[in-house]
C-alpha positions in Angstrom: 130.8 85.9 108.0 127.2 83.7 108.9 124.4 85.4 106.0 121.3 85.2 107.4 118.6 84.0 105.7 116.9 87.7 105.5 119.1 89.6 104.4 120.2 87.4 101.2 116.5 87.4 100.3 116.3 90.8 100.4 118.9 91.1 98.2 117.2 89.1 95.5 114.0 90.7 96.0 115.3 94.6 96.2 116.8 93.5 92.5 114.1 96.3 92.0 113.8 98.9 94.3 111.7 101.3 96.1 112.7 104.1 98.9 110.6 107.4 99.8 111.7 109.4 102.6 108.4 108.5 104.3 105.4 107.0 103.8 102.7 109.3 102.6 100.8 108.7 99.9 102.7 108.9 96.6 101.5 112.2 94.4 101.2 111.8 90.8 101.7 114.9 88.6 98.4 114.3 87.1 95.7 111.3 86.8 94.3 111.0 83.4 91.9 108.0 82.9 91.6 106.6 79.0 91.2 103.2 78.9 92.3 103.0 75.4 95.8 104.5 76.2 95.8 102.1 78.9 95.6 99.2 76.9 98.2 100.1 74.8 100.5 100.6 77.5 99.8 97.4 78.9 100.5 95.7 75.6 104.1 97.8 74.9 105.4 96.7 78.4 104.4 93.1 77.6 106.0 93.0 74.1 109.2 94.8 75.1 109.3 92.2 78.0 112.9 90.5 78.0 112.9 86.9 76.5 115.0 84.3 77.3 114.8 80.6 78.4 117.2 80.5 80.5 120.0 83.7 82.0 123.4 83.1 83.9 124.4 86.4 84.9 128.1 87.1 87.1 127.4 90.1 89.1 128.9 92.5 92.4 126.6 93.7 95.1 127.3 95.9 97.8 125.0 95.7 100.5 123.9 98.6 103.1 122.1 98.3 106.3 122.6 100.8 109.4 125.9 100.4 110.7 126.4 96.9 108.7 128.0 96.3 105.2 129.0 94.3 102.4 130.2 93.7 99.4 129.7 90.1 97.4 130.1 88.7 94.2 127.6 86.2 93.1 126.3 84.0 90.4 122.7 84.3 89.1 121.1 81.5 87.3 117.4 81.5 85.9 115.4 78.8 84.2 112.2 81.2 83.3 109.6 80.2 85.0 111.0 77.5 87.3 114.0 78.3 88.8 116.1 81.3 90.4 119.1 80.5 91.7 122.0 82.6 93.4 125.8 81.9 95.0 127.4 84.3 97.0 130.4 84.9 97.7 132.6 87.3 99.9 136.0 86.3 98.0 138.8 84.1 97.4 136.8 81.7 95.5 135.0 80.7 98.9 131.2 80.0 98.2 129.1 81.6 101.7 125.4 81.0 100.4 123.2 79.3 97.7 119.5 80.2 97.3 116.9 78.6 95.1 113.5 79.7 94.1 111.4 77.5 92.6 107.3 78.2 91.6 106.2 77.4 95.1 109.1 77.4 97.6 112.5 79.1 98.5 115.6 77.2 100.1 118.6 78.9 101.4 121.7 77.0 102.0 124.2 78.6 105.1 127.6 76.9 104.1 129.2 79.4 107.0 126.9 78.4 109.0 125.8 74.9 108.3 122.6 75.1 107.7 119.7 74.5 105.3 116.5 76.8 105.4 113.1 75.8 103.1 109.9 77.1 102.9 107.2 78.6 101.3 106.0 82.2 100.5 103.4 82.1 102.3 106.1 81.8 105.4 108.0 84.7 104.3 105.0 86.9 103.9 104.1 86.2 107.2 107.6 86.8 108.9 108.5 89.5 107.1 105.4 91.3 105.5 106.5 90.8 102.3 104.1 89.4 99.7 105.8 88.2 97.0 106.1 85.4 95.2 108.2 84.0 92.2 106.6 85.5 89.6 107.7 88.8 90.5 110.8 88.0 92.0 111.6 87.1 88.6 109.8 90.1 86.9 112.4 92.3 89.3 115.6 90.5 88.2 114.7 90.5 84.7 113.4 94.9 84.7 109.8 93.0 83.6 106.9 94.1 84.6 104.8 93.3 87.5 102.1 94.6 89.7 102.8 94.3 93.7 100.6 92.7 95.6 100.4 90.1 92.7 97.0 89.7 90.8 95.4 86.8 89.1 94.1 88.9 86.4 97.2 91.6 85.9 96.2 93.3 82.6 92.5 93.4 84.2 93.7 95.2 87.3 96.0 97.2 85.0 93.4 98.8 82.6 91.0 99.0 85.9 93.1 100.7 88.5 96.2 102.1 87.3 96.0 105.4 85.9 98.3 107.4 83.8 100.2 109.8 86.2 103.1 111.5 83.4 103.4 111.3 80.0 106.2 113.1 78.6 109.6 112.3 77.4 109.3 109.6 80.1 105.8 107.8 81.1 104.5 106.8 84.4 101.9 104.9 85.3 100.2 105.0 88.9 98.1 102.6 91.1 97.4 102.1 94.5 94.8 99.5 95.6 92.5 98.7 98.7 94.7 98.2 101.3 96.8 101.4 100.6 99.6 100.0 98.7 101.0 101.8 95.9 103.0 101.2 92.8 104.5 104.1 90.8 106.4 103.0 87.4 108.4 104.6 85.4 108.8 103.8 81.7 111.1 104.8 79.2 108.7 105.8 76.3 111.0 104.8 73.2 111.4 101.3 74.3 108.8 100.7 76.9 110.9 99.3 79.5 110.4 100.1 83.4 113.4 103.0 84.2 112.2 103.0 88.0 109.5 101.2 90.3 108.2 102.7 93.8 106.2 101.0 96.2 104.4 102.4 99.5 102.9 100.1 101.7 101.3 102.4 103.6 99.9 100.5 106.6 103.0 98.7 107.1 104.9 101.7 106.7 107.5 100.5 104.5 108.6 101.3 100.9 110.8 100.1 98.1 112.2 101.8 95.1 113.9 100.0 92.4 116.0 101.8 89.8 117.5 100.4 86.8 120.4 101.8 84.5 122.0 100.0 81.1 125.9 99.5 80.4 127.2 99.9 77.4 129.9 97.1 78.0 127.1 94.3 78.2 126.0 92.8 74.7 122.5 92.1 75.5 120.3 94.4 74.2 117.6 96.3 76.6 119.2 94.3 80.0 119.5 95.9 83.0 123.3 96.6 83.7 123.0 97.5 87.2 120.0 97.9 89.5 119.7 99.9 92.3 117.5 99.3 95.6 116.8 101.3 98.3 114.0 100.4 101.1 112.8 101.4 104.4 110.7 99.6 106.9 109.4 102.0 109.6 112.9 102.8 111.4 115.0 100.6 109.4 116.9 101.5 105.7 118.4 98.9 103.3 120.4 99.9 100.4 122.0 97.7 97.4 123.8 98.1 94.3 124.0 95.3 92.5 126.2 95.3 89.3 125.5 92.7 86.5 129.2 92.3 84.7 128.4 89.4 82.3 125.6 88.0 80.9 124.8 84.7 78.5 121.7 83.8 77.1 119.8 80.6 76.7 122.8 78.0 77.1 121.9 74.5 79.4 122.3 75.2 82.8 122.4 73.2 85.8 121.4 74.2 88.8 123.1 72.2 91.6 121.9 72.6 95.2 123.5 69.3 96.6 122.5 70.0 100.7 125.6 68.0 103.2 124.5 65.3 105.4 125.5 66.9 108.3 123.9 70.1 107.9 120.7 71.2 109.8 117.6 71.3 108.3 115.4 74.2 109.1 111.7 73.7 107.9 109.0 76.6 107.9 
């Protein structure tokens, strides 16, 4: 089995998730404006954020795309702030793929296929439309917030252009920017972490929705047990479940990505 290069960074990316079953412009149940509400949003979701220095999380993910499947087990590492890495596995102890994220640059590493493939962001955003970076990439492993396109100012565009579309039992907080692309996010009010995240690109006519549910079997307090993504791009549909099964926090890590000589070296 070769993984492409695509398809394993979707699956760290849709560690979120969005999916609509088109592309028309989200409707919130109501827009109510208060700025000071606002703020105090902002500031919950930023305080409840997950902390950690560093995560090494064992997980299963099944992986759907029109006629093609499958299922993986993998190894997530993260250094906050520095470094993501994933292996992947399809069984029998065989490693298929190693990815690494760092602040500026992503490298994927074909063992099936012999190959190594680097790059920057900017590269993927322009192959694949995607503009993302590793900031949120991170945010969407770790059910933190973020705000899609990124921002340089995020709790400036937050009190400026999101308004509040529900606030129930469950809050939700809406925003859709000047180039048509929308973020929905759902909050769980009593702790103030993200239950669900949409987002419509409108022009591109693709969407992502990102859903996240606890396990009671995992120790670590307000952590994502599984996350589920589903996402369409115009007449294409991806879905993933990815199941985190164990989780340690803040032990040293390494985070080996040791390319053979013989390999080929793909630069974007």
């Amino acid at each position: 089995m070769k993984l492409k290069f695509k398809a394993l960074f979707i699956i760290l990316i849709i560690s979120s998730g969005f999916f609509m079953n088109s592309c028309k412009t989200i409707k919130p149940i109501t827009t109510v404006k208060v700025g000071n509400n606002l703020e105090n949003i902002y500031d919950s979701l930023k305080q409840a954020e997950f902390n950690f220095k560093t995560l090494n999380i064992k997980f299963n993910v099944k992986y759907e795309k029109k006629s093609q499947s499958m299922s993986l087990k993998g190894n997530l590492k993260i250094l906050k702030d520095s470094i993501i890495w994933v292996s992947l596995s399809p069984g029998l102890g065989i490693e298929a793929a190693r990815l690494m994220c760092t602040k500026d640059s992503v490298f994927f590493l074909d063992k099936m296929g012999g190959s190594l493939t680097k790059g920057k962001y900017e590269y993927l955003k322009n192959l694949y439309k995607i503009d993302v970076d590793y900031n949120s990439l991170q945010a969407i492993l770790t059910n933190n917030f973020f705000i899609y396109p990124s921002v340089l100012n995020e709790k400036k565009e937050f009190l400026e252009k999101f308004s509040i579309a529900k606030d129930s039992v469950e809050l939700a907080v809406y925003r859709k920017d000047d180039y048509s692309v929308e973020n929905l996010v759902n909050i769980e009010k009593s702790i103030y972490r993200i239950s669900s995240y949409m987002i419509n690109d409108v022009p591109n006519k693709r969407n992502l929705f990102v859903n996240y549910q606890s396990k009671n079997n995992l120790d670590v307090k307000n952590f994502p047990g599984s996350i589920s993504i589903k996402s369409t791009n115009e007449d294409k549909f991806l879905n993933l479940e990815l199941d985190y099964t164990k989780i340690t926090l803040n032990e040293d890590l390494t985070f080996s990505f040791k390319v053979p000589k013989d390999f080929k070296v793909i630069l974007h």
